[in-house]
N, CA and C of each residue as an Amber inpcrd file, in Angstrom:
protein
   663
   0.8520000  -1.1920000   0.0000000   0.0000000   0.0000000   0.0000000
   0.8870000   1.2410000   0.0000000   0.6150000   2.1440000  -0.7340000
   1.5210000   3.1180000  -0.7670000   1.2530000   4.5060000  -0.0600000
   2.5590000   4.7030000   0.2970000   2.0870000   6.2910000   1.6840000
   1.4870000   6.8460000   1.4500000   1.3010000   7.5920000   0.2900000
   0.0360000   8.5340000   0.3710000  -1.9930000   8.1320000   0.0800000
  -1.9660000   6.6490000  -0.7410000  -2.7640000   6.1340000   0.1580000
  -3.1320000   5.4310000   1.5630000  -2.2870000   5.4620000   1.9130000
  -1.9960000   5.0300000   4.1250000  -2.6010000   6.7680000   4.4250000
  -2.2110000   7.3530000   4.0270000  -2.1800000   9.2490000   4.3870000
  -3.4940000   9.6180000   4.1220000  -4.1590000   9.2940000   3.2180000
  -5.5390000   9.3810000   2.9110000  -6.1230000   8.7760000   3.5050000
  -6.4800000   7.5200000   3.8460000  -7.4020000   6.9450000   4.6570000
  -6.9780000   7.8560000   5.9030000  -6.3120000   7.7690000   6.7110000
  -5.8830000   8.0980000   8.0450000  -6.5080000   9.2400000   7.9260000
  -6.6790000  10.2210000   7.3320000  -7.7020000  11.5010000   7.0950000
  -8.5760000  11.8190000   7.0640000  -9.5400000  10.6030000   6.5610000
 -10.5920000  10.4870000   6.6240000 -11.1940000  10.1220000   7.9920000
 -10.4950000   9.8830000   8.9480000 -11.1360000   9.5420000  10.0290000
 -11.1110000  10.9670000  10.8670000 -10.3910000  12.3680000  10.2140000
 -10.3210000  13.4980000  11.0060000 -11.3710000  14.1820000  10.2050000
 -11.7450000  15.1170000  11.6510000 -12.6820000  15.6990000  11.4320000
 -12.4800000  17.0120000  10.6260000 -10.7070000  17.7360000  10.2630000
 -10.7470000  18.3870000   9.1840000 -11.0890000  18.3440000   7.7440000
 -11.2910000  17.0440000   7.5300000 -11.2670000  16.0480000   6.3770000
 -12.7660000  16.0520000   5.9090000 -13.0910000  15.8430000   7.1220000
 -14.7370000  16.1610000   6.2800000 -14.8130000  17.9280000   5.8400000
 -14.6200000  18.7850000   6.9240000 -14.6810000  19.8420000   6.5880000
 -14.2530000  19.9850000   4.6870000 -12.5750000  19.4680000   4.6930000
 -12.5470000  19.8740000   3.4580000 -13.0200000  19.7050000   2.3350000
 -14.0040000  18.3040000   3.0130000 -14.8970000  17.6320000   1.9170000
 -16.0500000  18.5190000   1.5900000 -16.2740000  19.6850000   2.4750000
 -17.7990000  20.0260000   2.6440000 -17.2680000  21.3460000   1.6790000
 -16.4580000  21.6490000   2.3130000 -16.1070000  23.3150000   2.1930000
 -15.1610000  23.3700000   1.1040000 -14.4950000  22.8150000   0.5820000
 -13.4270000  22.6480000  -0.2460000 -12.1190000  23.4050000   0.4120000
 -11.1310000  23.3600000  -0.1560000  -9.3560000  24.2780000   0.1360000
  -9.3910000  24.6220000  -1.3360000  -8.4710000  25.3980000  -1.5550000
  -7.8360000  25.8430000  -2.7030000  -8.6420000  26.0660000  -3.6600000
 -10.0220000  26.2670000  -3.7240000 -10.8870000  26.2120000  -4.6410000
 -11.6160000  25.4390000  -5.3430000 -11.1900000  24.4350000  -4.8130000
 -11.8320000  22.6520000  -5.1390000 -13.6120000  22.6210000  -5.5730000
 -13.7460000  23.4540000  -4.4350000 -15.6250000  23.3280000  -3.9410000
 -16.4500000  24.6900000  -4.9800000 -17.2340000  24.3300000  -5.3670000
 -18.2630000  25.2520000  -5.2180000 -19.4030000  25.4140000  -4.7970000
 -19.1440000  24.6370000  -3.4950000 -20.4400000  24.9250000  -2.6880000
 -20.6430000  26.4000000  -1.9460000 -19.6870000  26.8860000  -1.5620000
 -20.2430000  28.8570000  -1.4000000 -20.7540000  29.6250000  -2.4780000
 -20.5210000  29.0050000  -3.8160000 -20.8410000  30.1370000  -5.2910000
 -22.1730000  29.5040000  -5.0650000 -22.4230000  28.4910000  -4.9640000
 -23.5020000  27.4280000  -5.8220000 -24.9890000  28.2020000  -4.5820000
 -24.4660000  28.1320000  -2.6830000 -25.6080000  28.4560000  -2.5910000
 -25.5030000  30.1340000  -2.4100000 -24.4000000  31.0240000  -2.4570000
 -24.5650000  32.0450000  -2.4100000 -25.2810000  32.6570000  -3.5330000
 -25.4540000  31.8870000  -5.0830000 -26.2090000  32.2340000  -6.5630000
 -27.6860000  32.0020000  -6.1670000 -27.8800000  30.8050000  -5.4990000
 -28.7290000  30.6120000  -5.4080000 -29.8640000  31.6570000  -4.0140000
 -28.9360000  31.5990000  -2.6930000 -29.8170000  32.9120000  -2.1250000
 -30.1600000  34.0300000  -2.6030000 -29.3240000  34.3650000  -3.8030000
 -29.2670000  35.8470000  -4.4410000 -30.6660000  35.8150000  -4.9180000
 -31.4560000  34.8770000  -4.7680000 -32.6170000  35.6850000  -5.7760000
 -33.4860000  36.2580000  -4.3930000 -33.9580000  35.5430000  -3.4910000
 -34.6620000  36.0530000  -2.7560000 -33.9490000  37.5750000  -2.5980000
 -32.8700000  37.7250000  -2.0860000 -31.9420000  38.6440000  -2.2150000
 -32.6910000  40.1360000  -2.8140000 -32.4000000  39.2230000  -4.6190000
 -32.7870000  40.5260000  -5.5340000 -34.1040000  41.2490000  -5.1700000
 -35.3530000  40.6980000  -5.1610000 -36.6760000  40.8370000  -5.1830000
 -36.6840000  42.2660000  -3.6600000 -35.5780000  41.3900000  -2.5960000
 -35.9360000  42.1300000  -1.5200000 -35.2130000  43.5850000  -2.0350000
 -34.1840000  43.6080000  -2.5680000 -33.2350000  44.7030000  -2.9420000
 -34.0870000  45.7870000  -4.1030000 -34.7740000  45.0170000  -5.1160000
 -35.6210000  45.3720000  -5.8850000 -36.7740000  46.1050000  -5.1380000
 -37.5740000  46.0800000  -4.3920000 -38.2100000  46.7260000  -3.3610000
 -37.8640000  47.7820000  -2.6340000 -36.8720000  47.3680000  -2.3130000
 -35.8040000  48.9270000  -1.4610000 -35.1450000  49.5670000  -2.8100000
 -35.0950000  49.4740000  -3.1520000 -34.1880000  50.3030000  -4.4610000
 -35.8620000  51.3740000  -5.0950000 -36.5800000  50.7890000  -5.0080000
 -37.8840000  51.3820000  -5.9510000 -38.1050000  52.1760000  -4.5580000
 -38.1430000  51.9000000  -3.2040000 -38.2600000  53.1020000  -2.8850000
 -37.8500000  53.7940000  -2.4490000 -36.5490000  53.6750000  -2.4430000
 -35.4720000  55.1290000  -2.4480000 -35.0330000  56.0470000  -2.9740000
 -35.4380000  55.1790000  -4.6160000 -35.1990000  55.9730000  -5.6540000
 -36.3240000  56.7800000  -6.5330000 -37.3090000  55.7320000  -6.2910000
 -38.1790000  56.1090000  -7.7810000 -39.4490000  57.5920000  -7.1730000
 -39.3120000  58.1090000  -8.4590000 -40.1860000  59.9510000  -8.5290000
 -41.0280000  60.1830000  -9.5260000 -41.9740000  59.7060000  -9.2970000
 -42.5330000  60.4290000 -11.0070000 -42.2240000  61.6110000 -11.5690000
 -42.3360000  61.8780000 -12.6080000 -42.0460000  62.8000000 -13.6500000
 -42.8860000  64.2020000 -13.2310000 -42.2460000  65.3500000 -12.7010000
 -43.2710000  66.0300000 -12.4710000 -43.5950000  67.5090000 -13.6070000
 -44.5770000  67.8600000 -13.9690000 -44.7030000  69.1400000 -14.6870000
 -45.3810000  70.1600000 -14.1140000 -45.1470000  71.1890000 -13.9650000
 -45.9020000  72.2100000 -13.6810000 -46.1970000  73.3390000 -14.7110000
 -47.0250000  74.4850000 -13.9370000 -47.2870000  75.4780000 -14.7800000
 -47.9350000  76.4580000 -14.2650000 -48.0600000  77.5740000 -15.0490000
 -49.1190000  78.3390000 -13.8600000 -50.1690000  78.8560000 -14.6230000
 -51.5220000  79.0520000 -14.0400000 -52.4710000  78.9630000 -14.8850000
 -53.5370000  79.9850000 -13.7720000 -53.6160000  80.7560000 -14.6110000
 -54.8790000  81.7770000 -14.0240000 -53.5050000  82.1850000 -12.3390000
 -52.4320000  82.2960000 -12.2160000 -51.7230000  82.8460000 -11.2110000
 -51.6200000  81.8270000 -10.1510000 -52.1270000  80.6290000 -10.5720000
 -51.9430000  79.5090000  -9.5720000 -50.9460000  78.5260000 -10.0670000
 -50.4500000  77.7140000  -9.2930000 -49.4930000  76.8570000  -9.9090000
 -49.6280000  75.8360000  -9.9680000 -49.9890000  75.1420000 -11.2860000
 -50.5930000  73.8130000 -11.2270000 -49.7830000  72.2650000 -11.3630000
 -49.7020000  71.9710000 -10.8270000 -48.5930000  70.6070000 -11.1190000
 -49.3990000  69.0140000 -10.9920000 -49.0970000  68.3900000 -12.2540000
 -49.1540000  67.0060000 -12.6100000 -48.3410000  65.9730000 -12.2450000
 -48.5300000  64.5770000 -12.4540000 -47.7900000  63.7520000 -11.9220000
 -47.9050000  62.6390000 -13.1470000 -46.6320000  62.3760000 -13.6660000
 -46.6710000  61.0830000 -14.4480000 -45.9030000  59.8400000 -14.0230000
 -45.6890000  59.1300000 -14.8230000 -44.7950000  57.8680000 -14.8690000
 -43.5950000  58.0750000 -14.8940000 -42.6740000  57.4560000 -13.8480000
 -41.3910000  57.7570000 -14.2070000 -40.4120000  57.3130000 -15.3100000
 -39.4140000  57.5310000 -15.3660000 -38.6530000  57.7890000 -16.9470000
 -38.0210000  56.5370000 -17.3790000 -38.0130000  55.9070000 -18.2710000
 -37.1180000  55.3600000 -18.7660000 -36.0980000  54.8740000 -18.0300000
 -34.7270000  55.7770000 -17.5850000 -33.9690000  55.9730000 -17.2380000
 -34.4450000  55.7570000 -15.8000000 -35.1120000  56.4560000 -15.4200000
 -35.4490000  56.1070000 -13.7060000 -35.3740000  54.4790000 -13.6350000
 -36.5580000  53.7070000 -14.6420000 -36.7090000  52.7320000 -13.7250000
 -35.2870000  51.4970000 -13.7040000 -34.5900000  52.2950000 -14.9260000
 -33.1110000  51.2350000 -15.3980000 -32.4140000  51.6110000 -14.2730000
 -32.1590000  52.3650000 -13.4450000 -31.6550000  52.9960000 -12.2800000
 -31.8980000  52.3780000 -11.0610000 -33.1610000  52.0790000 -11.1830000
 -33.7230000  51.5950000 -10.0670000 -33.3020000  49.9090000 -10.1630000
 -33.3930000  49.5320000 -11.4610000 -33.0320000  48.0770000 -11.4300000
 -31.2630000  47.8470000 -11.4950000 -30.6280000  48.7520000 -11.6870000
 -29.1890000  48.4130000 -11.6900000 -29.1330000  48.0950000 -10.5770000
 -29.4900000  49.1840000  -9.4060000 -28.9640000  49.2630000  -8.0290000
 -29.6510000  48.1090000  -7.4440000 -31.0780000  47.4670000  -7.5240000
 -31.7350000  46.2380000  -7.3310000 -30.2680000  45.1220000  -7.4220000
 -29.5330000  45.3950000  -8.9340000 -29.1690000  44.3030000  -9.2550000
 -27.5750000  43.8900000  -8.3750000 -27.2460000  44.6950000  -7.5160000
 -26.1310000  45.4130000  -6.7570000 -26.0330000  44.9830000  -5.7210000
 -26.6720000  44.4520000  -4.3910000 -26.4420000  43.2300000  -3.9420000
 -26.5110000  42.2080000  -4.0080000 -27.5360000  41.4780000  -5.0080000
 -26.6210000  40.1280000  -4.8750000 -25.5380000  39.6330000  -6.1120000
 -25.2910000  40.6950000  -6.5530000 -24.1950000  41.0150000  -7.3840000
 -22.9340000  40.7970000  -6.6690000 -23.2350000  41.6090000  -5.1850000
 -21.9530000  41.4590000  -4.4740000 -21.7550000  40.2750000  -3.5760000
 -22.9340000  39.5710000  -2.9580000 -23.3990000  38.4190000  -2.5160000
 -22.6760000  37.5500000  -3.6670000 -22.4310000  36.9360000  -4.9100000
 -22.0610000  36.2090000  -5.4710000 -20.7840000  36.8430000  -5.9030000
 -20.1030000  37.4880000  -5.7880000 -18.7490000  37.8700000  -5.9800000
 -17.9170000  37.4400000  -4.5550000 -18.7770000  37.8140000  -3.3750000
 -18.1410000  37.3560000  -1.9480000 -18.4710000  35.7370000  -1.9610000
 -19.2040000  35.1340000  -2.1560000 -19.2150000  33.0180000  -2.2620000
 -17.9900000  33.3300000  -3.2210000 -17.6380000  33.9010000  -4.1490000
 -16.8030000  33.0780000  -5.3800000 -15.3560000  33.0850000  -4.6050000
 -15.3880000  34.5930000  -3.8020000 -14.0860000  34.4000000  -3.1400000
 -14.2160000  33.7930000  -1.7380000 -15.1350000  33.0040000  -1.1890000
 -14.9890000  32.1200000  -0.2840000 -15.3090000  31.2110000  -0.9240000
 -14.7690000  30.6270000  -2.1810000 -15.1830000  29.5670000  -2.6650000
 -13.7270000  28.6980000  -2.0760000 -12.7850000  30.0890000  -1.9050000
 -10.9550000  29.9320000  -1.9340000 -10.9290000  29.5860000  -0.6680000
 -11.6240000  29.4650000   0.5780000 -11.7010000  30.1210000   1.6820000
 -11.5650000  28.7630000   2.7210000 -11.1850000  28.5710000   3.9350000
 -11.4480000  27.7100000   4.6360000 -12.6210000  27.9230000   5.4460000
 -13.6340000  26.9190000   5.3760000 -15.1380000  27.3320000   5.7640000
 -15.7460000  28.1200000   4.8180000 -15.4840000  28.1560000   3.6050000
 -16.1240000  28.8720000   2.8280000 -17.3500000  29.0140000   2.6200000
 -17.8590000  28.0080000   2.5880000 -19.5730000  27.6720000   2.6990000
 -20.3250000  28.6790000   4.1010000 -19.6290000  28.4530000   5.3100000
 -20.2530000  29.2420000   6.2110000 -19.9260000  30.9820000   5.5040000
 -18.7910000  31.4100000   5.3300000 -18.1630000  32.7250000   5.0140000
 -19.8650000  33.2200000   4.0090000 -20.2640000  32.2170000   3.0690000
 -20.8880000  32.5470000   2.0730000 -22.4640000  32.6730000   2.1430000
 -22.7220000  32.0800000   3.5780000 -24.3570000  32.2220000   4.4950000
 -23.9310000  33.2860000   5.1440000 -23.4120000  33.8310000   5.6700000
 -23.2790000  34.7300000   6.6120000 -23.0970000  35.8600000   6.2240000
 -22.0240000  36.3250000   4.4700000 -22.4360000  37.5550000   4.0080000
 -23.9670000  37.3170000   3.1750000 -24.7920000  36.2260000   2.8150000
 -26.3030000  36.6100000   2.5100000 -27.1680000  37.3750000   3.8360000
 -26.4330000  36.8650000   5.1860000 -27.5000000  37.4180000   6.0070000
 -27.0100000  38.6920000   6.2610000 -25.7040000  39.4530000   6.6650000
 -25.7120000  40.5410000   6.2720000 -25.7980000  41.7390000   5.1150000
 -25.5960000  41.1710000   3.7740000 -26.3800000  41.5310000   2.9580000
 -28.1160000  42.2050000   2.9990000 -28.8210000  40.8380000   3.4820000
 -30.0060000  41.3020000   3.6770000 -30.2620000  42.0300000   4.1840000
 -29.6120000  41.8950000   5.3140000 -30.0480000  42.9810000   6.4820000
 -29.5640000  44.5370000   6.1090000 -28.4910000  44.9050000   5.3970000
 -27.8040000  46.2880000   4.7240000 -29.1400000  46.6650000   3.6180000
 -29.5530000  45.6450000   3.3430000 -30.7180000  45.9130000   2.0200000
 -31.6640000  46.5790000   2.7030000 -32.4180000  46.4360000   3.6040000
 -33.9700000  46.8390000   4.6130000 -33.5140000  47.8050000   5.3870000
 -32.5370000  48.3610000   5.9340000 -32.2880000  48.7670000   6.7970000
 -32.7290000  50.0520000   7.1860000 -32.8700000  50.3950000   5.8080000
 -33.6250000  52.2290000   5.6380000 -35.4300000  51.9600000   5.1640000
 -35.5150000  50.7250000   4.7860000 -37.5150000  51.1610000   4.4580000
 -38.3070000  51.5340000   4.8810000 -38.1550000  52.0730000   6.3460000
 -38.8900000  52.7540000   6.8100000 -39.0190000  54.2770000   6.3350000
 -37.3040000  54.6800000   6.4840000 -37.5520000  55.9410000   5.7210000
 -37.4760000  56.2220000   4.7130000 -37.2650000  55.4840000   3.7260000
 -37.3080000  55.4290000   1.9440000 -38.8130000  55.4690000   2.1150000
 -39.6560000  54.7070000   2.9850000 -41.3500000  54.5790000   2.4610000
 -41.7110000  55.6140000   2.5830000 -41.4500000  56.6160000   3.7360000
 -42.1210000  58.2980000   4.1710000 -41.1500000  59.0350000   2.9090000
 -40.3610000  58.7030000   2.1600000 -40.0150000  60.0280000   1.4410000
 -40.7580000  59.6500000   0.2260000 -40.5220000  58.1590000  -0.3890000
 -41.3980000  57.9290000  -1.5000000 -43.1830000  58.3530000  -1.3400000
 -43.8190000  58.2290000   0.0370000 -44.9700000  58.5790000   0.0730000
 -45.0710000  60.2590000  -0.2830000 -44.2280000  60.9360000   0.0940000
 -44.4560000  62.2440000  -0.1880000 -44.0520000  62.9610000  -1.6140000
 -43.1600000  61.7740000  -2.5110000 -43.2160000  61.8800000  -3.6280000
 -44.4120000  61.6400000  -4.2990000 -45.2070000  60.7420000  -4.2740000
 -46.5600000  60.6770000  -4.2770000 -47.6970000  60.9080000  -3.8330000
 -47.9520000  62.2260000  -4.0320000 -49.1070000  62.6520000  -2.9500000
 -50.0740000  61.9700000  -3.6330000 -50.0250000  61.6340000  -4.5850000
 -52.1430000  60.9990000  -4.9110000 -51.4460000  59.4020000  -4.8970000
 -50.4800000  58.6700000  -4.9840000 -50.3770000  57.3870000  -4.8080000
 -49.5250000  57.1390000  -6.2420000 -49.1650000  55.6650000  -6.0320000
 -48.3280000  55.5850000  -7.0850000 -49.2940000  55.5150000  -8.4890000
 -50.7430000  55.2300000  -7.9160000 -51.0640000  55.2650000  -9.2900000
 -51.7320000  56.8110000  -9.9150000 -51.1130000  57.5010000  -9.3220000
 -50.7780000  59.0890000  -9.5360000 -52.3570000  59.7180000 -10.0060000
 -53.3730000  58.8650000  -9.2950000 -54.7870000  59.3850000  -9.3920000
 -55.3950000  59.8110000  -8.2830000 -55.8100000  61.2400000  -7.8760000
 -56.4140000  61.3630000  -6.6710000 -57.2230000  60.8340000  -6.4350000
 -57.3140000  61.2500000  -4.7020000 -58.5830000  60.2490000  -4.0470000
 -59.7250000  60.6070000  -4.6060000 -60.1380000  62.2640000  -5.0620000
 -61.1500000  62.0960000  -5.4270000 -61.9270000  61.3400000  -6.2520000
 -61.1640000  60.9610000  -6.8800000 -61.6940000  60.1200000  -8.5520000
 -61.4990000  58.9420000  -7.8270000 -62.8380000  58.3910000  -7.1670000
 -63.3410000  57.1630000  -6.8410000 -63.5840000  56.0490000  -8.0920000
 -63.4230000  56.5330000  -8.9190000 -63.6640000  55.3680000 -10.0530000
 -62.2470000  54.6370000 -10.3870000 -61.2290000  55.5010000 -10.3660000
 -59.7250000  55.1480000 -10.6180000 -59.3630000  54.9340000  -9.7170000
 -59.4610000  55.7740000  -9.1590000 -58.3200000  55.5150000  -8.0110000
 -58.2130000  54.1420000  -7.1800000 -56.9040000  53.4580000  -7.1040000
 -56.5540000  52.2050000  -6.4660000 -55.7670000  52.2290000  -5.2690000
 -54.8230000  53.6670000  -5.7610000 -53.6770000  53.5200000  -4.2090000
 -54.0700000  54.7560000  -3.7000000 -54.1870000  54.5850000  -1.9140000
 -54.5290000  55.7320000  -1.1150000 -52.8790000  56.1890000  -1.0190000
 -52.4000000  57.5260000  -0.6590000 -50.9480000  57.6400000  -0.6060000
 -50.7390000  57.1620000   0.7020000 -49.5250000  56.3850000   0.6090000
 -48.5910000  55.4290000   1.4780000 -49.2800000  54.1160000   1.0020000
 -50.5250000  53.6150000   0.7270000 -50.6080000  52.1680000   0.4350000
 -49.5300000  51.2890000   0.0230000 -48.7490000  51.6580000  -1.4020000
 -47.7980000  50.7130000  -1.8620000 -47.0370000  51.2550000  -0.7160000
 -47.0070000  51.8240000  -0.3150000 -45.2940000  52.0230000   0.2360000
 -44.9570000  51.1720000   1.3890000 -46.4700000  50.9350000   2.0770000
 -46.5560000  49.7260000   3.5210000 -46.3050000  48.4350000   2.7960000
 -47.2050000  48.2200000   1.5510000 -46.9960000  47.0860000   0.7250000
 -45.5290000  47.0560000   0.0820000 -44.6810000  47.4800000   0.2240000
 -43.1090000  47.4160000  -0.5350000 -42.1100000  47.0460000   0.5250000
 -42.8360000  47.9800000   1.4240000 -41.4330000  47.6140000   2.8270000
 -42.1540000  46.0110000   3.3160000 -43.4340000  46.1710000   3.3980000
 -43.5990000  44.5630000   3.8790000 -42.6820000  43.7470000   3.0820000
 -43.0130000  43.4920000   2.0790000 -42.3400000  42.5300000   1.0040000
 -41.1580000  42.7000000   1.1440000 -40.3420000  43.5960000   1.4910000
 -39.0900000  43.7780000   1.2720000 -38.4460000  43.0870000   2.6200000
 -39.3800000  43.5060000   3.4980000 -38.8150000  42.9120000   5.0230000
 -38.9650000  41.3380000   5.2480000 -40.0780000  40.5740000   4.4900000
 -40.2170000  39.6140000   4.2070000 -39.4630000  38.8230000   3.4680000
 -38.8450000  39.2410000   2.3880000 -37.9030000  38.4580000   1.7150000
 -36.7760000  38.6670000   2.0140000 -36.3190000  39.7120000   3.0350000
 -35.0360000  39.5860000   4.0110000 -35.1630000  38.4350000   5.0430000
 -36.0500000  38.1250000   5.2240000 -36.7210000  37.0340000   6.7510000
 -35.9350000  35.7390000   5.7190000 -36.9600000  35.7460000   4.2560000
 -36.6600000  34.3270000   3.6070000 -35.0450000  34.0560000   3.5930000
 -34.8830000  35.1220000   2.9040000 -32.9510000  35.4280000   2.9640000
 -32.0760000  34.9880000   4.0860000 -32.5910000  35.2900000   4.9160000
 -31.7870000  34.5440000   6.1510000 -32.2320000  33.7590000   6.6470000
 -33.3880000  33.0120000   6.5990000 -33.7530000  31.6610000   6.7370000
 -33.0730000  30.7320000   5.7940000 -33.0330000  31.1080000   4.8550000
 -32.1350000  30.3420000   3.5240000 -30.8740000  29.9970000   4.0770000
 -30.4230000  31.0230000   4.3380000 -28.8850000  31.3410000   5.0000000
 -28.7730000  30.0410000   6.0840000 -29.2750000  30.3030000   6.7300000
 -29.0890000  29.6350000   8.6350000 -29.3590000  28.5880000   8.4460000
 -31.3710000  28.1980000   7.4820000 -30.8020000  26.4770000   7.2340000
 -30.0410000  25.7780000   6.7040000 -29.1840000  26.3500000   5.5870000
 -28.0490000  26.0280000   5.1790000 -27.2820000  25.5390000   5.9050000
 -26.5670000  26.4800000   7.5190000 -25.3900000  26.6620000   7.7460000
 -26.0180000  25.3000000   8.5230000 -27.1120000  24.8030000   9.0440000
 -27.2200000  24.2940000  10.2240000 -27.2350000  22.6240000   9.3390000
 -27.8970000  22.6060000   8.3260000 -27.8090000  21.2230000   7.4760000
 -26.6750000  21.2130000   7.6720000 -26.0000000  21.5890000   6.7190000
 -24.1160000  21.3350000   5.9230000 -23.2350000  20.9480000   7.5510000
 -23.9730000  21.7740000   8.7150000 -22.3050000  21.4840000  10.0590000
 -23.3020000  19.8470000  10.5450000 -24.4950000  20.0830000  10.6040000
 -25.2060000  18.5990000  10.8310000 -24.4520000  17.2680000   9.9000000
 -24.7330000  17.5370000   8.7790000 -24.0610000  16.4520000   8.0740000
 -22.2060000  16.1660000   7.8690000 -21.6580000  17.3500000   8.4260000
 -20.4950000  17.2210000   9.0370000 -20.2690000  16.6730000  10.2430000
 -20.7920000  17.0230000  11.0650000 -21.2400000  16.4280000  12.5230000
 -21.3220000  14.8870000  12.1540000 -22.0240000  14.3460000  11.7680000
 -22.7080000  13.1040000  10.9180000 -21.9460000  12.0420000  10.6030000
 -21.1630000  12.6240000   9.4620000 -19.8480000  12.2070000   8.7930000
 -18.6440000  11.7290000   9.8320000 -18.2810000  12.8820000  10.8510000
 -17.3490000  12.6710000  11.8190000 -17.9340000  11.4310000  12.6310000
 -18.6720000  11.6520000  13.3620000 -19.1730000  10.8800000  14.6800000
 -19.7480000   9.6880000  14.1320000 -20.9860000   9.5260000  13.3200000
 -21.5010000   8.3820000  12.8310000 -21.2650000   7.5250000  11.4970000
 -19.9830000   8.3070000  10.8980000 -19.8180000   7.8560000   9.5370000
 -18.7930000   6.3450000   9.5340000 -18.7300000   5.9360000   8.6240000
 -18.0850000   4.3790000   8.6820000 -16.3900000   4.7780000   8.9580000
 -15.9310000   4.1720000   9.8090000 -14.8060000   4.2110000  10.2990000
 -13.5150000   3.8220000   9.1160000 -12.5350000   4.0640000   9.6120000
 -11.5430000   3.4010000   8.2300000 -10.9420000   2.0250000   9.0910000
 -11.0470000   1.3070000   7.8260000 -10.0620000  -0.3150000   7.8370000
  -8.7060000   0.4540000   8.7140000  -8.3810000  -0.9870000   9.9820000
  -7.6090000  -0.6620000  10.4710000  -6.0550000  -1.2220000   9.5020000
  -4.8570000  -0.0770000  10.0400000  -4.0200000  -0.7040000   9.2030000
  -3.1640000  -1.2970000  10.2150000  -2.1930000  -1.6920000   8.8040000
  -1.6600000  -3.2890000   9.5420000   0.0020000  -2.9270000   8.8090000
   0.8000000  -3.0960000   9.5470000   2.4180000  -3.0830000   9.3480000
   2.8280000  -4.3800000   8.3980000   3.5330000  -4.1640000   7.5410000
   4.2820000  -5.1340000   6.7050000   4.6030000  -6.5190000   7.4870000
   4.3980000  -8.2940000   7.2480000   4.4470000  -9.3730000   8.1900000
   5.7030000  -9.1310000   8.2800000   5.8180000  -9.6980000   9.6150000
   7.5270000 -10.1560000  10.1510000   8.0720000 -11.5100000   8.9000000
   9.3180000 -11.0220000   8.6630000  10.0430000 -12.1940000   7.6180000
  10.0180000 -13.1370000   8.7300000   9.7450000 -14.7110000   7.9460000
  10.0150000 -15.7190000   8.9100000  10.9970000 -16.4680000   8.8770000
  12.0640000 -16.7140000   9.8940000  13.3000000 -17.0240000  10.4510000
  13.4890000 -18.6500000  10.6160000  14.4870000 -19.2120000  10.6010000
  14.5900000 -20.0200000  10.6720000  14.6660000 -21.1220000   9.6440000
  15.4670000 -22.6170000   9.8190000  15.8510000 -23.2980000   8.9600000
  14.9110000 -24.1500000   8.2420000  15.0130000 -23.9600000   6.7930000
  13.6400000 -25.2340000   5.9230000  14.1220000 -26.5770000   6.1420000
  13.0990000 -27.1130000   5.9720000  12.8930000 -28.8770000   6.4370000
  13.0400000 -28.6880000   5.6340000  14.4390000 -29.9590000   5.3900000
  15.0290000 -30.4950000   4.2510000  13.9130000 -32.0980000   4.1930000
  14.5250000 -32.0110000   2.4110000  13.8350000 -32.7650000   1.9430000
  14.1370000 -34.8960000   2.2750000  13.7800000 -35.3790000   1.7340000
  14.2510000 -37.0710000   2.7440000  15.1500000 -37.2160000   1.7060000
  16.6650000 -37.9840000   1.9990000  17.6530000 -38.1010000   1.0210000
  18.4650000 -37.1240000   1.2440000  18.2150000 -36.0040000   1.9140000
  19.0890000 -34.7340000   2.0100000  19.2750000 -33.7860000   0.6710000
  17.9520000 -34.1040000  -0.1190000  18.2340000 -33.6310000  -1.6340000
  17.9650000 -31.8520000  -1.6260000
């Protein structure tokens, strides 16, 4: 049997060994890219939510008419809403750039749950006050129809904006639920591996040469 298979088995019975099985060294693994890509979406949706309301303004026009000053409210621009989706697209942009470099990482897999849950949490952190400034960007609501006009009108002002931070705070919850059951499966089935997993064949030293004189044959041949 040759040393560096003797060196391998014997490894397998340490509990770094599973680690490196889980987590990879040197870049072996992509288990931090694989679930850090994969939290990124809940991620986006929540980021997508906070981004729309920090940023987004409808288009406003005014004018003055008979000495009063009259101002309208449209749809925002083009450009607004590509704005709004870059920056959406901007954490988990960075969420999967941080797994790729704990892909290199020892424990990488944990390194790569733990920036999704701070991630999330950097994402929500202002919706309370992104919702009061976006509400006052919208005084008749996002669907930019006053209350009076009971026939149209759908959003009272602030409606979406309770409805955006909910969602947004909600898919931060999913985000780090994602995260944590992750971390708690992957050290379980490490746990697992170490303590209950099949032991290695014991080894055994090269036989002792055996000593001593051969029985000669009858005749002395």
């Amino acid at each position: 049997m040759s040393e560096q298979l003797v060196q391998d088995i014997q490894a397998r019975g340490n509990f770094g060994y599973s680690i490196a099985r889980v987590f990879g060294r040197g870049g072996r693994s992509r288990a931090p890219l694989a679930i850090g890509s994969f939290i990124a979406i809940p991620l986006f949706f929540s980021s997508l939510m906070a981004s729309a309301l920090a940023q987004e303004r409808p288009r406003v026009v005014q004018w003055t008419s008979g000495g009063h000053l009259q101002t309208t409210y449209h749809d925002p621009t083009t450009g607004m809403e590509a704005r709004i989706w870059l920056w959406a697209l901007l954490p988990p942009a960075l969420l999967i750039v941080a797994s790729w470099v704990a892909a290199r990482l020892p424990y990488g897999f944990y390194i790569a749950c733990l920036a999704a849950i701070v991630d999330a949490m950097a994402v929500v952190h202002k919706t309370d006050i992104w919702a009061r400034h976006h509400t006052h960007r919208y005084p008749n609501g996002v669907d930019l129809i006053p209350a009076s006009n009971a026939a149209s009108n759908k959003f009272d002002p602030g409606q979406w904006e309770r409805m955006a931070r909910d969602t947004a705070s909600s898919l931060e919850h999913w985000t780090i639920s994602l995260a944590l059951i992750s971390i708690v499966v992957v050290a379980g089935l490490t746990v697992k591996r170490h303590y209950f997993g099949r032991k290695p064949a014991p080894l055994y030293g090269a036989a002792d040469s055996i000593h001593g004189d051969l029985p000669q044959a009858p005749g002395g041949i």
